[in-house]
C-alpha positions in Angstrom: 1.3 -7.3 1.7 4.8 -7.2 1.3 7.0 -4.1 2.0 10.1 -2.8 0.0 12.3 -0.2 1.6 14.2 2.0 -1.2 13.8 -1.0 -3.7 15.7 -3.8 -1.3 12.8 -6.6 0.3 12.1 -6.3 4.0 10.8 -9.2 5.9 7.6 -7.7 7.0 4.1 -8.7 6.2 1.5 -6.0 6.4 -2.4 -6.0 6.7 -4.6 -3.7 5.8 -7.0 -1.9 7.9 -9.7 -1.4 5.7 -13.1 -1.4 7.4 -14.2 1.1 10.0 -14.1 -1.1 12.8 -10.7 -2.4 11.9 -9.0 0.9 11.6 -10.9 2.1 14.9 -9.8 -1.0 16.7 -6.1 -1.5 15.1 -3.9 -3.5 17.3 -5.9 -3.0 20.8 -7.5 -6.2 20.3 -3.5 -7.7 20.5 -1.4 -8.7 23.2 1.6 -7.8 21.5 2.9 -7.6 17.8 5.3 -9.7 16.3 8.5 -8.1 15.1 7.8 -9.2 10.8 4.0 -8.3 11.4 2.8 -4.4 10.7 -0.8 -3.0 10.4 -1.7 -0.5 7.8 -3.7 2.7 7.5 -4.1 4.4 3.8 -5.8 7.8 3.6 -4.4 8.7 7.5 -2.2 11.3 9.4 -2.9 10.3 12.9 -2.8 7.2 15.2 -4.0 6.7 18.7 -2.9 4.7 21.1 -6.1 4.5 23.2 -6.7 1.5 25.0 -2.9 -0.2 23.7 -1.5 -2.9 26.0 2.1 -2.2 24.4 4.3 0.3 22.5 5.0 0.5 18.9 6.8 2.2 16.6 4.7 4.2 13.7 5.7 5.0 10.5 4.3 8.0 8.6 4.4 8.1 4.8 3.5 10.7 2.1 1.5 9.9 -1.1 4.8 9.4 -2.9 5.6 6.8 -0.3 8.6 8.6 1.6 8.8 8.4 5.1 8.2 11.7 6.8 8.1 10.8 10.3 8.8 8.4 12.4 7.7 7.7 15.8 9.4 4.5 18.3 8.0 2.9 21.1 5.3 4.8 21.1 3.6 4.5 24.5 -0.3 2.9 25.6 -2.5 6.2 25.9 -0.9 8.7 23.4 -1.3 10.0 20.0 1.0 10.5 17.0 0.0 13.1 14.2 2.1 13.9 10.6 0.2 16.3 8.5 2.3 15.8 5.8 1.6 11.8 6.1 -1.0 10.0 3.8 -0.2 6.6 4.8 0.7 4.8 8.8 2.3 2.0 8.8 1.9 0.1 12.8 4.8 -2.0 13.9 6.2 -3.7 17.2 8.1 -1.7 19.1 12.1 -0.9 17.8 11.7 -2.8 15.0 11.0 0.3 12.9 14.7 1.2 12.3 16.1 -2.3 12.5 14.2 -3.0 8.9 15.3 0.2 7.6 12.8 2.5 8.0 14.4 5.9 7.8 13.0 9.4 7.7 13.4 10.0 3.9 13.6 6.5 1.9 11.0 5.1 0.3 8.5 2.8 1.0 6.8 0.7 -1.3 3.9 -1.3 -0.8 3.0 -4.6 -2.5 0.2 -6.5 -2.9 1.1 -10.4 -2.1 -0.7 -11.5 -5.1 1.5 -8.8 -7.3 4.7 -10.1 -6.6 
C-alpha cells in the first residue's frame, strides 16, 4: 500500500497486518526495518514492543486519518497507547518525521492496486 501525507506521495510502502498471528507478531520476527518499508494495524490504539530487536517510530491515526500522536525510536520492551487512534502505522526508527509525518496532517492510505 502506498501512503499519501496531506495529498503529496511519500516513498513508503506499507503492509497490512491482517491475521491474528501477523498483528500479534508484527516486526519481532525482523532484524531491522528498512527506512521506505512500514507495517500496518487498522482497528488499533496500542503497540507493544515485546520481544523487538530494534526501535521504531509509531504513528497513531484517527478514523479521519489525522495523525494524533506520534511516538520515535520507540525502544525493545515498551508500549505505546493513543486512545484517540484507530489506525498504527510501524516504521524504522527516525524515519517518521523525515517523510512528513506530523502530529495533525493527514494520512491517506492507498491500496497499490487503486492507484
Amino acid at each position: 500500500m502506498k501512503v499519501l501525507i496531506n495529498g503529496d506521495p511519500a516513498e513508503l510502502e506499507l503492509t497490512e497486518a491482517k491475521r491474528f498471528s501477523q498483528r500479534f507478531l508484527g516486526l519481532t520476527v525482523f532484524s531491522h526495518l528498512p527506512a521506505d518499508r512500514g507495517l500496518l494495524f487498522r482497528r488499533c490504539r496500542s503497540i507493544h514492543m515485546f520481544f523487538m530487536r530494534f526501535p521504531i517510530d509509531v504513528v497513531f491515526l484517527d478514523r479521519s486519518g489525522g495523525v494524533v500522536r506520534i511516538c520515535e525510536s520507540l525502544k525493545p520492551w515498551s508500549m505505546a497507547f493513543s486512545a484517540k487512534a484507530d489506525t498504527v502505522i510501524e516504521l524504522a526508527a527516525n524515519v517518521a518525521r523525515a517523510k512528513g509525518f506530523n502530529e495533525g496532517c493527514y494520512v491517506q492510505i492507498v491500496d497499490a492496486a487503486g492507484c
